[in-house]
KETI-484552 format. One record per residue: z, y, x of N, C-alpha, C, CB in turn. Coordinates in steps of 0.2 Angstrom, whole numbers, plus 5000, padded with zeros to 4 digits. Glycine has a CB too. Layout:
N
ZYXZYXZYXZYX...
END
This chain:
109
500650615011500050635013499650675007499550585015498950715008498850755004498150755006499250825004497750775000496950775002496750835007496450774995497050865009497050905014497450865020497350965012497650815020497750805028497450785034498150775028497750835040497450825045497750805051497250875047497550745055497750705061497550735066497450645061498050725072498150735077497750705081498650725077497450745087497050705091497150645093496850745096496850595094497250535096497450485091497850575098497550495084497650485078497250435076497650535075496950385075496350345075496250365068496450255076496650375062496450425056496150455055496650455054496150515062495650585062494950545063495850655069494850495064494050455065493950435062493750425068494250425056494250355050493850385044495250345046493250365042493050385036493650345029492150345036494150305031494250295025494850345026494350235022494950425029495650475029495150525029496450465035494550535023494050575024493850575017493450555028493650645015493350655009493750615003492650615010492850575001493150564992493350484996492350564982493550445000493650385000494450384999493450365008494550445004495450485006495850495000495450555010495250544996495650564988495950514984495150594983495350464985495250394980495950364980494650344982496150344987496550294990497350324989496250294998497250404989498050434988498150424979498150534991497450444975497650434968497950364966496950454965497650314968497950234969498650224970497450184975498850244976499450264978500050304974499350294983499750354972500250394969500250354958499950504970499750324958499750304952500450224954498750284949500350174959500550154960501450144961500150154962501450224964502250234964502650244958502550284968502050284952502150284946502650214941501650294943501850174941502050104940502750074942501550054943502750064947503350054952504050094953502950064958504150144950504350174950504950174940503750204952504250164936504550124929504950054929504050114925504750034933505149934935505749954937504749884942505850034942506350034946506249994954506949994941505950024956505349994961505350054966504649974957505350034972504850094976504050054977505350114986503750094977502950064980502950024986502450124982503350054992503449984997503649904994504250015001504149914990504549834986503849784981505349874979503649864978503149834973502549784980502649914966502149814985501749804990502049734991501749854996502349734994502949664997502849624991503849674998503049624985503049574984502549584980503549564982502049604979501349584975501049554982500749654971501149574989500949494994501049434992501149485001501849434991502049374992502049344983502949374995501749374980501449354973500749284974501049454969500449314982499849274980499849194983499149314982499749164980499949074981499749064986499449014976499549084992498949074998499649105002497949124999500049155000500649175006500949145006500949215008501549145011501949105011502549135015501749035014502149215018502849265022502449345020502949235035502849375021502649445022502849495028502749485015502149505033502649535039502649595037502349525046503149635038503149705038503449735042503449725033502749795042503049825050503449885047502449865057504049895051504349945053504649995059504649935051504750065058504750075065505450095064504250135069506050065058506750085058506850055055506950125057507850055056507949995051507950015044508749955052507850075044507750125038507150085033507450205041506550075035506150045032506349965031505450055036506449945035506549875033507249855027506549825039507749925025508049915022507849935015508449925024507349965016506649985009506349945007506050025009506249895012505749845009506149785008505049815012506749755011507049695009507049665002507549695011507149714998507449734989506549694988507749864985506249684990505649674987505649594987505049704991505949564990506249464991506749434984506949445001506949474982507549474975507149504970508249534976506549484970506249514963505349464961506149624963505049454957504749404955504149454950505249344952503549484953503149534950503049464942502249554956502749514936502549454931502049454932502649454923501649414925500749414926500649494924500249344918500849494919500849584916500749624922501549604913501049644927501549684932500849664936502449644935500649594937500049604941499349604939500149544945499449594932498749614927498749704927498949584916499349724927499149824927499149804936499949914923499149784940499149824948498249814949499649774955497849764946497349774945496849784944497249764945497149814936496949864935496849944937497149864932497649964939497650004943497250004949498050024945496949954952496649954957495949954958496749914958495649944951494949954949494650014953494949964940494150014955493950074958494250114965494150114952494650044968494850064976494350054981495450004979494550114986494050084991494450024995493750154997493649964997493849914999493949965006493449844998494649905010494849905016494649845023495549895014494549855026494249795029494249805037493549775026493949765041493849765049494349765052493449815052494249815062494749805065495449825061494649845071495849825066496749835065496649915069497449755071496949975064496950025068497050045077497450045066497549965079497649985085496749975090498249925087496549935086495649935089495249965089495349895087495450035087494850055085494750115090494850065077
END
């Protein structure tokens, strides 16, 4: 995605203040800083996600949707690896300054 991108009618995105403006910018800069990070581990950003869920003491599963077996062979590599404190000391850093996420589930909206 790009800070120019445009959704399709229909698209619960194209109504989304957070796939708008400076929310949108913000959110792909986080993202792309992220695959960086992730990326230096030897990491895709999918694997690093997965397993900074299953990093926090309160989970105990990570559901991940996929719409192929394509994706879920991207994220499996994320169950065989253990984020440090470090690993999760910069993702929070890198996170400083995210817009918060919250409410319905896209399909609701």
């Amino acid at each position: 995605m790009t800070p120019d991108q445009h959704f399709v009618e229909g698209d619960w995105r194209a109504h989304s203040g957070l796939f708008q403006g400076a929310n949108f910018r913000c959110a792909l800069e986080k993202v792309e800083e992220l695959k960086r990070f992730a990326a230096d581990r030897g990491h895709t950003v999918v694997q690093f996600t997965v397993a900074w869920t299953l990093a926090n003491p309160a989970v105990d599963v990570a559901i991940v949707g996929a719409r192929g077996p394509d994706h879920i062979q991207g994220a499996a590599p994320a169950a065989e690896f253990d984020l440090s404190e470090e690993d999760l000391r910069e993702i929070e850093n890198i996170m400083q300054g995210a817009v918060p996420v919250g409410g319905p589930s896209p399909e609701g909206m």
